[in-house]
C-alpha positions as CSV (number, residue, x, y, z in Angstrom):
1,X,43.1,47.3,-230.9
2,X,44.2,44.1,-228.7
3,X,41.0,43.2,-226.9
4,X,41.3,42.8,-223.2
5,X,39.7,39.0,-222.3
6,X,41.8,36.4,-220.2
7,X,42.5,33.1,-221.0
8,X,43.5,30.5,-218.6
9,X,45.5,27.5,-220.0
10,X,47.3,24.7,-219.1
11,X,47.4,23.3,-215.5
12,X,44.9,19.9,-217.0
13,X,47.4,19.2,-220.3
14,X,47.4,15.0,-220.4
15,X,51.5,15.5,-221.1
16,X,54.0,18.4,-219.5
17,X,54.6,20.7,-221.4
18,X,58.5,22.8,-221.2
19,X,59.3,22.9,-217.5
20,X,56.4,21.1,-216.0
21,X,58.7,18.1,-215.8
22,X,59.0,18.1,-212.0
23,X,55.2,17.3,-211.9
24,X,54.2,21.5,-210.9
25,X,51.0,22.7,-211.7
26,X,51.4,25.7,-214.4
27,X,48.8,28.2,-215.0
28,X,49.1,30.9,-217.5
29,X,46.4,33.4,-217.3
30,X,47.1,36.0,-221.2
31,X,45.5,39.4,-221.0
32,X,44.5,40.3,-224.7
33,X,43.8,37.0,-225.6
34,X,42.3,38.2,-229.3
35,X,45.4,39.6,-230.4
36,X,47.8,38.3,-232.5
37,X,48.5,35.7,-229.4
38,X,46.0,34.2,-226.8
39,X,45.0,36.3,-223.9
40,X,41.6,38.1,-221.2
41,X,38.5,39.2,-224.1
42,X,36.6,41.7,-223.0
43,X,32.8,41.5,-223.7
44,X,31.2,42.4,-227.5
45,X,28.3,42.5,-229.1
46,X,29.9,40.8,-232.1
47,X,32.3,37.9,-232.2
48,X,36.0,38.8,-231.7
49,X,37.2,35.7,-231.1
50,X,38.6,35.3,-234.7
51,X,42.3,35.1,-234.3
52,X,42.2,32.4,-232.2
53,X,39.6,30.2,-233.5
54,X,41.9,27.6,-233.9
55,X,43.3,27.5,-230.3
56,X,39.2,25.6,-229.2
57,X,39.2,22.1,-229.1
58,X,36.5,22.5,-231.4
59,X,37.1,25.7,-233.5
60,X,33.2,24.7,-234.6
61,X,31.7,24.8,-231.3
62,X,34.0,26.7,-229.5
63,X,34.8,24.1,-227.2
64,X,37.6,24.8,-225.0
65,X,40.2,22.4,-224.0
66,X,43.4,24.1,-222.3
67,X,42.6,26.9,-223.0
68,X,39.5,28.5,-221.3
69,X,38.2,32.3,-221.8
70,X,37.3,34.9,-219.1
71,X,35.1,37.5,-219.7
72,X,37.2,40.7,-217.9
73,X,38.3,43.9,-218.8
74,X,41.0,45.6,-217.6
75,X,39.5,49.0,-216.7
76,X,37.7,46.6,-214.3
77,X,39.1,45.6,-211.2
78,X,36.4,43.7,-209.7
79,X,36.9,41.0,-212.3
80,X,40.7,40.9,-212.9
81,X,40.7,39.8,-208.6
82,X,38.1,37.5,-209.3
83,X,39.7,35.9,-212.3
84,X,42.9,35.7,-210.4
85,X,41.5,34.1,-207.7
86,X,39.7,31.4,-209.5
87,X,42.7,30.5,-211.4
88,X,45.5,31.3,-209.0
89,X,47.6,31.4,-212.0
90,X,51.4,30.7,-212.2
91,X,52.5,33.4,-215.0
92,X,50.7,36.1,-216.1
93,X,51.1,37.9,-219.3
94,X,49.6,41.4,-219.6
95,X,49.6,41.6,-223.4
96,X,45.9,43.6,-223.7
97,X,45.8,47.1,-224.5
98,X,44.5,50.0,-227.1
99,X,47.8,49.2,-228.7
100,X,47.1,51.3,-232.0
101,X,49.7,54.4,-231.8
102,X,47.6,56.8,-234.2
103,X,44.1,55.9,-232.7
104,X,45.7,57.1,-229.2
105,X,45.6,60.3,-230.1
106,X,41.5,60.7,-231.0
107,X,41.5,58.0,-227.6
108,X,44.0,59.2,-224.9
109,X,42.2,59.1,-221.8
110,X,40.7,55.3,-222.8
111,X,44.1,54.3,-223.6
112,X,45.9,55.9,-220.3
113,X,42.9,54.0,-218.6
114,X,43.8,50.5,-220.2
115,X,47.6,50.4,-220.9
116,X,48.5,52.2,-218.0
117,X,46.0,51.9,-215.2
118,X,45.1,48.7,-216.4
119,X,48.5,47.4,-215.8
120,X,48.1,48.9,-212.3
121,X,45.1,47.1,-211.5
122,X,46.3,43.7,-213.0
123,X,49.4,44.0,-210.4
124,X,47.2,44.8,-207.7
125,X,44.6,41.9,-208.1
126,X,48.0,39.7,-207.8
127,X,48.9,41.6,-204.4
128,X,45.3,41.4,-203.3
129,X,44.7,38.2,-204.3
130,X,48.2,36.7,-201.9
131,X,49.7,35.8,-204.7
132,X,53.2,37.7,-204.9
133,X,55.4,34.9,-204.3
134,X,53.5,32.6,-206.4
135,X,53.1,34.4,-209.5
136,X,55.9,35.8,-212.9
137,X,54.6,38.2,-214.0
138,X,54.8,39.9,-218.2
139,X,54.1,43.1,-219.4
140,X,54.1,43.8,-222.9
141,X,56.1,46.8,-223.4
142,X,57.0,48.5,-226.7
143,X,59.7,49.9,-228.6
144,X,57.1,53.5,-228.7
145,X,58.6,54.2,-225.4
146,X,61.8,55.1,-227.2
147,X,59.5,57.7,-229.5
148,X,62.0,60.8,-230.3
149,X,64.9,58.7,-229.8
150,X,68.4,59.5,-228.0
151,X,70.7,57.2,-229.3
152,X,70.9,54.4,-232.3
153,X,70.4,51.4,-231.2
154,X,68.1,51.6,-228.7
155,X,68.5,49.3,-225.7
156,X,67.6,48.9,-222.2
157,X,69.6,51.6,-221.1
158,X,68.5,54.2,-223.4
159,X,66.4,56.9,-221.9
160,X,62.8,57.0,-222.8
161,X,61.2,60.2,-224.9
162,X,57.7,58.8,-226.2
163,X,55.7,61.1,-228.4
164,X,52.0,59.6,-228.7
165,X,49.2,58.9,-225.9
166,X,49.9,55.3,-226.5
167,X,53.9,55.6,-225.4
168,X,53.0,58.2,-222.4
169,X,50.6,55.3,-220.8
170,X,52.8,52.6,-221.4
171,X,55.4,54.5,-220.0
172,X,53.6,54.4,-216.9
173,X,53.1,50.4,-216.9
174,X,57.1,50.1,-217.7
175,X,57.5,52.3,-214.6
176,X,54.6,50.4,-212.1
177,X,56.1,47.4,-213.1
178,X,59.4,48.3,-211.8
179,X,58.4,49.8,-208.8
180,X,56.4,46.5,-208.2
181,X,59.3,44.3,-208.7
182,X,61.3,46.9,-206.1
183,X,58.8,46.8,-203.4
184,X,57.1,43.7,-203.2
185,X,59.7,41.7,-204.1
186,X,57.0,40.4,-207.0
187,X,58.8,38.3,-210.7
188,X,58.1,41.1,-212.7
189,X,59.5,41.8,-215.7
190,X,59.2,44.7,-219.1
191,X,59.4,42.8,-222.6
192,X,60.3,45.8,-224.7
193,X,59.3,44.5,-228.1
194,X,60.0,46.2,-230.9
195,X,57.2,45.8,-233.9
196,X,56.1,42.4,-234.3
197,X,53.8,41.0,-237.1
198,X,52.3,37.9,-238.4
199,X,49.2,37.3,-240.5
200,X,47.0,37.6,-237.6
201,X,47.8,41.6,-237.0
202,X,44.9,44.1,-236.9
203,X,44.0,45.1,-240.3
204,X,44.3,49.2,-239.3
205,X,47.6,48.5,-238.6
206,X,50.0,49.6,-241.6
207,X,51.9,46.7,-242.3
208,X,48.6,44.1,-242.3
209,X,46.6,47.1,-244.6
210,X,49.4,47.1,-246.7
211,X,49.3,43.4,-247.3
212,X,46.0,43.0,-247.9
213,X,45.4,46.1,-250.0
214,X,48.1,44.5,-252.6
215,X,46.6,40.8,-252.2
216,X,43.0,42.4,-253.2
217,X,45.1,44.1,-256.0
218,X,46.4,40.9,-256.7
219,X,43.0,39.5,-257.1
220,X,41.7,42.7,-259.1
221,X,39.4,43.4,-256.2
222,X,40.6,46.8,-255.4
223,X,43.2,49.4,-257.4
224,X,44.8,51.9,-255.0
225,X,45.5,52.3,-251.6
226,X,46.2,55.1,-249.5
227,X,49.3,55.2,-246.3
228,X,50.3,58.4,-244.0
229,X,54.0,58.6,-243.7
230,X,56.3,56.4,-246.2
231,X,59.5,57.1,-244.7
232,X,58.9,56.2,-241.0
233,X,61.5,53.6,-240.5
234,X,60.8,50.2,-237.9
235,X,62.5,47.2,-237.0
236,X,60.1,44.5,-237.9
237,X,60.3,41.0,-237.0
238,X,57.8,38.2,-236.8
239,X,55.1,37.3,-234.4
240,X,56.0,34.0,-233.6
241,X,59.9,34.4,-232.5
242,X,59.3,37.5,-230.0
243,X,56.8,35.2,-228.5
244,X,59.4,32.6,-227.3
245,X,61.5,35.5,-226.2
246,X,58.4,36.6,-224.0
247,X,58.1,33.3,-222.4
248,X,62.1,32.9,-221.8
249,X,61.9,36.0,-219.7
250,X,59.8,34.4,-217.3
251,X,61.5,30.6,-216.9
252,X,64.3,33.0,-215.6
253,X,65.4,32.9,-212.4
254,X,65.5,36.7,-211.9
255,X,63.4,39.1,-213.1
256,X,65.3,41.2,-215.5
257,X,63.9,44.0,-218.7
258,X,65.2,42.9,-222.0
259,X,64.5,44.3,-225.3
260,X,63.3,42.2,-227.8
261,X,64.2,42.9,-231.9
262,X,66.0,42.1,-235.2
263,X,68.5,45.1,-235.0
264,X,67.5,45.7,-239.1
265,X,65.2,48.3,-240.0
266,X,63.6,49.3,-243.1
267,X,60.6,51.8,-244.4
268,X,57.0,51.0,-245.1
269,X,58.1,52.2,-249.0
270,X,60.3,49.3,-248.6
271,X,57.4,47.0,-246.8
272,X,55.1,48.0,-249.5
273,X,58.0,47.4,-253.0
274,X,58.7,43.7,-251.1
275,X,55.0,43.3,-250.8
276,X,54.4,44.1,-254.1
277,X,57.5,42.1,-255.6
278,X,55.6,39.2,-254.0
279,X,52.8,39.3,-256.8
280,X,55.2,40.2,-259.8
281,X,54.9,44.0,-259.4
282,X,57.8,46.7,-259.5
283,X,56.5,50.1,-257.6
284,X,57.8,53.0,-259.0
285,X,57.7,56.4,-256.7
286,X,56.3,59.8,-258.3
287,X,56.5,63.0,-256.6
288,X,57.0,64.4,-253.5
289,X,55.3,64.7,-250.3
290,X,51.4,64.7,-250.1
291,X,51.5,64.3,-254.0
292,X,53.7,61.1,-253.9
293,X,52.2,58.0,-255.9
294,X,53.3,54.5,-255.9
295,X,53.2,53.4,-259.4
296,X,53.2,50.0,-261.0
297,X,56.2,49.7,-263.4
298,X,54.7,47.4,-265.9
299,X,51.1,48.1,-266.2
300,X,51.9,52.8,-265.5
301,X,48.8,52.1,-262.8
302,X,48.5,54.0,-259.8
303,X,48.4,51.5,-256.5
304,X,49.7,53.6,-253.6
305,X,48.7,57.7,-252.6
306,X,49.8,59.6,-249.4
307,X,46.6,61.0,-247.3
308,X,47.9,63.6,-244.5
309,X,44.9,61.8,-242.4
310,X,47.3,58.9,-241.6
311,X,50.2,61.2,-240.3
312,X,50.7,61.4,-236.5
313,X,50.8,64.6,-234.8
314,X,54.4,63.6,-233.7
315,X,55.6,61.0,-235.2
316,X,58.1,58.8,-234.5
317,X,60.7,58.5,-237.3
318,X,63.6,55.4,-236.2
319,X,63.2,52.8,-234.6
320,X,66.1,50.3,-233.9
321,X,66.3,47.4,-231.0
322,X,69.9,46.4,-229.7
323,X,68.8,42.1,-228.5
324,X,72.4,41.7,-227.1
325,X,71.2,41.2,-223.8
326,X,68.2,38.8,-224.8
327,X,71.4,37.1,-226.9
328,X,73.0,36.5,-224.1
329,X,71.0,35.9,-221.0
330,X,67.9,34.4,-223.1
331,X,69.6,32.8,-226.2
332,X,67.3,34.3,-228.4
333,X,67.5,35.6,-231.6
334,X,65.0,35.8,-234.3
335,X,64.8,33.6,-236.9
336,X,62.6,34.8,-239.6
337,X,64.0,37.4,-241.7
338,X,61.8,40.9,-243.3
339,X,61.6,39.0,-246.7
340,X,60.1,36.0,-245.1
341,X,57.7,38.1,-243.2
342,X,56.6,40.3,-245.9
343,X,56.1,37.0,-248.1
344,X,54.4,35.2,-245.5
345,X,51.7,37.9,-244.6
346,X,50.8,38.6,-248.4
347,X,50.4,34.5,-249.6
348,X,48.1,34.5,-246.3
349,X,46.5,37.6,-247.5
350,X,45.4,36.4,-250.5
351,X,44.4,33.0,-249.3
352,X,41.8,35.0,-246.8
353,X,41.0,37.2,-249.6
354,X,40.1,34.3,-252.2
355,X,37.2,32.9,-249.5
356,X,36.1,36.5,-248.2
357,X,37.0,39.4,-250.3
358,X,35.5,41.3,-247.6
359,X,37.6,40.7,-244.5
């Protein structure tokens, strides 16, 4: 789950940074700071400030430099206006949320409360605050909003049909957005992203479990590993490029949706065989269904089962982005390919794994 703290950074940076070249004060205030990118924390009673421990001045001491933290929380609209305020912010990013599709479900009304209301109360502190013509405003959208899907590729004019809690409330934040951009005139603008991963994603999330289940197997600290559906097909790409494409949507001009993706998709059997071929292993499948077993071609060991706990009541079975827009308009396109991904979130896997087999 993407915590839901602010950060505030730039504005004091000794050199511009991209487009503060005219001398104009920018201010970026990043809901969801503790996600896989820097954004607003909400309050804990343990430290979740892990993921970006290396974004202080001081990872040690947690000093900040340009980037300062904001306890907030977006089911809390006292302190998104008061954060705003004190800011005064030049681009917001609303990238905090209960972003995890399968916890929606046991969590709907929390997550209708933070993805979708939350959004609602984030564009309101802007309008409360004065700050319509003086702020560009991102929401994180998602590639779930597609859900049962009505056409292959999907892209900005395909109709929406999601199937989970998660995709209903985001739904509504695609749709508030809009109707803020239409009535107040406000820089507002959807990033529809479809998955995006890095080293840093939430370890419930399938393709971070399944990259450090096989680095512990790697590192003989664990034998099997269980997954939900093997078949669901996504279009991954990495971290890193979709966040440039976020940031080109708001150095735009006008505010426009795009949809952000590879245009390749693949399995998680195929993210788990490439995760595995990174340690020298060759997975064999056995059986069918609930009884299927991911077996290990040379040693005949078992490494992967199916639990029915990890299916979704509806699931969501294809997922493809069309980027031709974002091609075109943006200039982006992603650069790191699935093989790279997959390679890259294992080797860090078992790098974290070596110090602390149990992160």
């Amino acid at each position: 789950m993407n915590e839901h703290r602010a950060a505030a950074a730039g504005g004091d940076s000794p050199a511009p940074s991209d487009g503060e070249a005219d001398g104009k004060r920018k201010v970026a205030i990043i809901t969801g700071i503790t996600g896989q990118v820097h954004g607003i924390i909400r309050r804990s009673s343990s430290f979740n400030t892990g993921r970006i421990e290396h974004l202080y001045k001081n990872p040690r001491t947690h000093l900040e430099g340009n980037m300062r933290l904001h306890y907030g929380d977006l089911t809390d609209s006292t302190c998104l206006v008061k954060i705003i305020n004190e800011v005064k912010p030049t681009e917001i990013y609303n990238l905090g949320a209960q972003s995890h599709v399968k916890i929606s479900f046991d969590l709907a009304e929390y997550t209708a409360d933070v993805d979708g209301v939350g959004t609602l109360r984030l564009l309101d502190a802007i309008k409360t605050c004065g700050l319509i013509n003086a702020v560009k405003f991102y929401q994180a959208s998602t590639s779930e909003l597609f859900g049962k899907v009505q056409e292959i590729p999907q892209k900005e004019t395909t109709p929406f049909y999601p199937r989970s809690p998660y995709g209903a409330a985001k739904l509504y934040a695609y749709w508030i957005v809009v109707n803020f951009r239409e009535a107040y005139n406000l820089f507002a603008v959807n990033g529809i992203l479809f998955n995006h991963e890095s080293p840093r994603r939430g370890s419930n999330f399938v393709t971070r479990k399944i990259s450090r289940s096989v680095a512990k197997i790697h590192l003989r600290q664990l034998d099997c590993f269980s997954l939900g559906n093997l078949d669901a097909k996504r279009d991954w790409g990495h971290a890193k490029d979709y966040i440039e494409a976020m940031w080109l949507m708001v150095q735009q001009d006008e505010p426009e949706d795009f949809i952000i993706a590879t245009g390749e998709v693949h399995s998680v059997r195929e993210f788990v065989e490439k995760a595995f071929k990174h340690i020298e292993k060759t997975i064999v499948w056995e059986g069918e269904g609930e009884n299927e077993v991911g077996r290990c071609k040379e040693t005949g060991q078992i490494h992967v089962r199916v639990d029915p706990k990890y299916y979704r009541p509806t699931e969501v079975d294809f997922l493809q982005g069309d980027s031709t827009k974002a091609l075109q308009k943006l200039g982006w396109k992603p650069r790191v390919a699935f093989d790279e991904l997959v390679r890259e979130m294992v080797a860090a896997d078992i790098e974290l794994m070596k110090t602390n087999p149990n992160a």
